[in-house]
N, C-alpha and C positions, 0 to 999 in steps of 0.2 A: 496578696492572697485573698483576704477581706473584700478587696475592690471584683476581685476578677468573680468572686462566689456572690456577690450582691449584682453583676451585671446577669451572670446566670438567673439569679433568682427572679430578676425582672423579666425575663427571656421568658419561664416557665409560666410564670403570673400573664404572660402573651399570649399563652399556650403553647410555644415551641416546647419540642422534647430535645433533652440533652442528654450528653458525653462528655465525661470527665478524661483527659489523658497525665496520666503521670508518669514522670523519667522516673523507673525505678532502679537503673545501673547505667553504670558511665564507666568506657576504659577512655586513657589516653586521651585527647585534648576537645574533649564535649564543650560545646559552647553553652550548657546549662548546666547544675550540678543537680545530683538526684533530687527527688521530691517536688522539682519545678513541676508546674502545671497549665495546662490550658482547656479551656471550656467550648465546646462545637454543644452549634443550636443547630437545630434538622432543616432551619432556613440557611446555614452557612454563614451564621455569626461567628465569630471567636474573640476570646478573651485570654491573656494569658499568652504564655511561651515555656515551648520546652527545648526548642534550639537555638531561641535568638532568631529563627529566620530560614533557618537550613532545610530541617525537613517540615515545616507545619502545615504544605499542600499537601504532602502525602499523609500526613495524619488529620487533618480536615476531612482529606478522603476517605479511609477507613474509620474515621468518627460517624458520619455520614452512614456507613455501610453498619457499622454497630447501632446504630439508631433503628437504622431498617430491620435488622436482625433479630436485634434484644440480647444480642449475646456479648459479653466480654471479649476482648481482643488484646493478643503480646503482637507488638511490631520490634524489627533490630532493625538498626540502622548502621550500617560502617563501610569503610573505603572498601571492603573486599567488597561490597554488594551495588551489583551495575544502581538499584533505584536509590542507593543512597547519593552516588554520582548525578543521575538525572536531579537530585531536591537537592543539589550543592552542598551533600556533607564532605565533602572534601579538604575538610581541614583535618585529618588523621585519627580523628574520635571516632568511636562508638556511641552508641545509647540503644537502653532496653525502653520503651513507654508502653505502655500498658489503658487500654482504654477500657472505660467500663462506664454503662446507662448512668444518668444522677436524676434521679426525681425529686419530688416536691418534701418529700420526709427526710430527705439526706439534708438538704436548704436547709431546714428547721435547726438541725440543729446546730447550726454556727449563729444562732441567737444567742444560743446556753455558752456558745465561747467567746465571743464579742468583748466578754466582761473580762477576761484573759487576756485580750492584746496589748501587749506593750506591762506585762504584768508578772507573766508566767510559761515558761515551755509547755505546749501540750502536743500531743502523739496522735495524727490520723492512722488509724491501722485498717489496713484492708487483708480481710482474710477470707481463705477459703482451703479444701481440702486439691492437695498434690499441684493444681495452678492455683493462681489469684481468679476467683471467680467473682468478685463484690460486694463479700457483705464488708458493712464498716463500721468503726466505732469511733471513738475518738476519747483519749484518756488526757482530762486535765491535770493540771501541776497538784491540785490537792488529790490526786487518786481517784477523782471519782469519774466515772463513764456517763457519756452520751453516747446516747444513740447507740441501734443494733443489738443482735444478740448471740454470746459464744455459743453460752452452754455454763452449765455451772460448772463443770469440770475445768474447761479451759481458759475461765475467767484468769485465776492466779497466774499460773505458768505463762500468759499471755500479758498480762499487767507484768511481772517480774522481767520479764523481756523488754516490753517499752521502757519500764525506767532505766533500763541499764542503757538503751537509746538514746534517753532524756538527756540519763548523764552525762553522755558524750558528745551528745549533741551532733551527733550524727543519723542521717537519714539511710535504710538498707532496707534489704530483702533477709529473712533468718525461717527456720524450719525448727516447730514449736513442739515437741516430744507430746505426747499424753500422759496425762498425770498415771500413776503407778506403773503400771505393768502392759499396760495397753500398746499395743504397735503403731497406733495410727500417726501422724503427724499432721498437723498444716502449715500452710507457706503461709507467712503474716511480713507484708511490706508495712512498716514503719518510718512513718511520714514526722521526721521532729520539725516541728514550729517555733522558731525560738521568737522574745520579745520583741517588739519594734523599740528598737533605740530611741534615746533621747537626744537631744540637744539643747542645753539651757541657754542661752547670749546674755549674759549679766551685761545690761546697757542696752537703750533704745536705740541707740545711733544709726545714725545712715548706713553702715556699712552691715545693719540687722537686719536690714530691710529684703537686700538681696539674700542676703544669709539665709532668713526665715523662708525663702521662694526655694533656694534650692533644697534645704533642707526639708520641705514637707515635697516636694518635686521626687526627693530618693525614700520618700514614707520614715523620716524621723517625727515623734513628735516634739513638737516645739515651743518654749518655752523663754518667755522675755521676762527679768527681771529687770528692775529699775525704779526708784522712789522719785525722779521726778517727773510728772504727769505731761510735762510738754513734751516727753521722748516714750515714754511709756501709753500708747491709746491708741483706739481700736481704730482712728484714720489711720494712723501710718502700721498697723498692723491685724488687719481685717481678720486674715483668716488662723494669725497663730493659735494654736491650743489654748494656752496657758498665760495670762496678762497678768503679769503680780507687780503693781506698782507699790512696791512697799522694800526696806533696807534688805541687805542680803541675810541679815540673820535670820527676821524673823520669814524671808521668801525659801529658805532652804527647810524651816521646817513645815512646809508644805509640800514639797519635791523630795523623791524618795531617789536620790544618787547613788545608783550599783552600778555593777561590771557594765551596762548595758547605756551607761550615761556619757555622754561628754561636755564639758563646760569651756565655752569663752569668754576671755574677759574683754570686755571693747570699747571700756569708757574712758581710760586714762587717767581715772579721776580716782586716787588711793584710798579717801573714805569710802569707796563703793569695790571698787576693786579688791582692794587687801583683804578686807573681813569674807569675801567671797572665795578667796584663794584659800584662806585659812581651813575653810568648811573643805572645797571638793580637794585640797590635797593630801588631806586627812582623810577623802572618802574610797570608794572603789571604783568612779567613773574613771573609764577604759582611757581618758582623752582629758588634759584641762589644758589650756591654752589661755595667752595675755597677750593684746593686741601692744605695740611700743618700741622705739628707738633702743638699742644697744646701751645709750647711755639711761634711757628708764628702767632699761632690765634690771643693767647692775646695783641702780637704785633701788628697786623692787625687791631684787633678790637680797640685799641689804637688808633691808627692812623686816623683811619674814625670818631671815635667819634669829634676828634679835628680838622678834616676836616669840620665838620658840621651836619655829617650821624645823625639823632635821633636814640636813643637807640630802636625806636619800628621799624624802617626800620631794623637797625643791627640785631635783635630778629629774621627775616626771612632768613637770614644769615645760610645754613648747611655746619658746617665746626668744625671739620673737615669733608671732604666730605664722602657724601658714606655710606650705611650698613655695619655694621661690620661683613664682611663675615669672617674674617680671612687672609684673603690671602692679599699679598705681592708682587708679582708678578704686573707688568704692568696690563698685558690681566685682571688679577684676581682682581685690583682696579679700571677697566674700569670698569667690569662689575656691580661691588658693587654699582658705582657711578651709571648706568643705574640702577640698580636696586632700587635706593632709587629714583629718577626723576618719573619711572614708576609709584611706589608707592604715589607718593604724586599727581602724572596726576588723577591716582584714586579717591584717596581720594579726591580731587578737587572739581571732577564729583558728589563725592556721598553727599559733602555738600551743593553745590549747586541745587542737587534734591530735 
């Protein structure tokens, strides 16, 4: 999201003019879920995706023609409709996107959210009266507004509706009554942004290396713990977020581990491992994972029990780590490791819907 409004921004600072498209509804097997987005510059740049691939010529197209225009634009897309066949949606989904101008004051303010990412859910809402016409706002996790403007009437009743969005964590279209007695309504899409995930790797080891690559590759930030300096340092780890070469107690109270965190363990080494198990199994990251043989587990799991761990904290416990992809290889049990974190981010998502 971040990436895709900073390439816009450089676009604008070009002088190109832009269109914003957003998936505002999805029936049935949409290859993007609402709220996806993609950015068209009046040269036929793009940034972003609202199909994965399906339709983004034809909405390049009418990006294009809302540029010329100045006006907002609703596009459908679905198997009953011959242009969605021509742009290959013919995997049995629908989608509504909704294109609208973005100029250089709408940019601004994803400076005032920047400080939000990876921190807090916040709400783009686009509103206007009977369609979506573009004005926008955006409500941070402390309540307070960027950018745009309702109206003082509509402020509340429009705030009480995103957070109940926030809560859910769900992205939708809802139709906003008038405060008292008033008839009027407006359509207000609510666009939830939830945190970028984390990823801790307690241990500098080889197999972090890859880790760390795919991990900021899917926009986790990322985070190497480790006290000793020949595995912890910025050669073997350039571009991670977060270098904490110091023991895991005093490295977790620097790292703030909630629902949105997941921690591996990859040293093997129980002074550095255990006291880190101890912290994230007792904490709310989504994911904790211990790299090791069957016979270190049960050692492992030994160990924590008679440290004090309950067996239902242990039970959260994947380890040994990782999908059983097969592979052996470093690269090849980073990724298995990423790939089961990924898997349980989802699933997360979908029990808490």
């Amino acid at each position: 999201m971040f990436e895709t409004y900073e390439k816009a921004k450089t676009w604008w600072e070009e002088g190109e003019r832009l269109v914003v498209a957003t998936v505002t509804n999805t029936w049935g097997s949409s290859p993007r879920p609402v709220g996806s987005q993609m950015m068209v510059s009046s040269s036929g740049k793009v940034a972003g995706s609202v199909s994965g691939g399906c339709v983004e010529g034809a909405v390049l197209e009418a990006g294009l023609q809302v540029i010329e225009e100045g006006k907002p634009k609703s596009l459908h897309f679905g198997v009953t409709d011959e242009n969605a066949w021509e742009v290959g949606l013919a995997c049995g989904g629908e989608i509504d996107v909704f294109l609208r101008p973005l100029n250089g004051k709408a940019l601004e303010h994803w400076r005032a959210v920047k400080q939000y990412r990876g921190e807090f859910c916040y709400v783009l809402i686009t509103v206007g009266p009977r369609e979506l016409v573009g004005e926008e706002r955006i409500l941070l996790g402390s309540g307070d507004w960027v950018g745009g403007h309702l109206g003082k009437n509509w402020e509340e009743p429009i705030k009480e509706r995103a957070q109940e969005f926030m809560e859910d964590r769900t992205s939708g279209t809802a139709r906003i009554r008038a405060p008292e007695k008033d008839p009027e309504t407006l359509t207000c899409f609510f666009n939830v942004k939830e945190p970028r995930p984390t990823l801790v790797a307690v241990g500098g080891v080889h197999i972090s290396i890859p880790l760390m690559f795919f991990a900021d590759m899917l926009n986790f930030r990322t985070v190497v713990v480790d006290p000793r300096k020949m595995f912890a340092n910025r050669e073997r780890f350039p571009e991670v977020d977060h270098l904490l070469q110091t023991w895991p107690e005093e490295a977790f109270q620097e790292i703030t581990v909630d629902s949105y965190t997941a921690v591996a363990m990859l040293t093997h080494d129980p002074k550095i491992d255990d006291p880190a198990l101890k912290i994230a199994l007792k904490s709310e990251a989504f994911y904790v994972g211990a790299l090791g043989s069957k016979k270190t587990q049960e050692e492992r799991r030994k160990r924590l029990l008679e440290a004090g761990i309950s067996q239902k904290s242990l039970d959260r416990l994947h380890a040994p780590i990782g999908l059983d992809l097969g592979g052996r290889a470093p690269e090849e049990i980073a990724l298995a490791v990423m790939a089961e974190i990924v898997q349980k981010l989802h699933q997360r998502k979908r029990v808490r819907s």
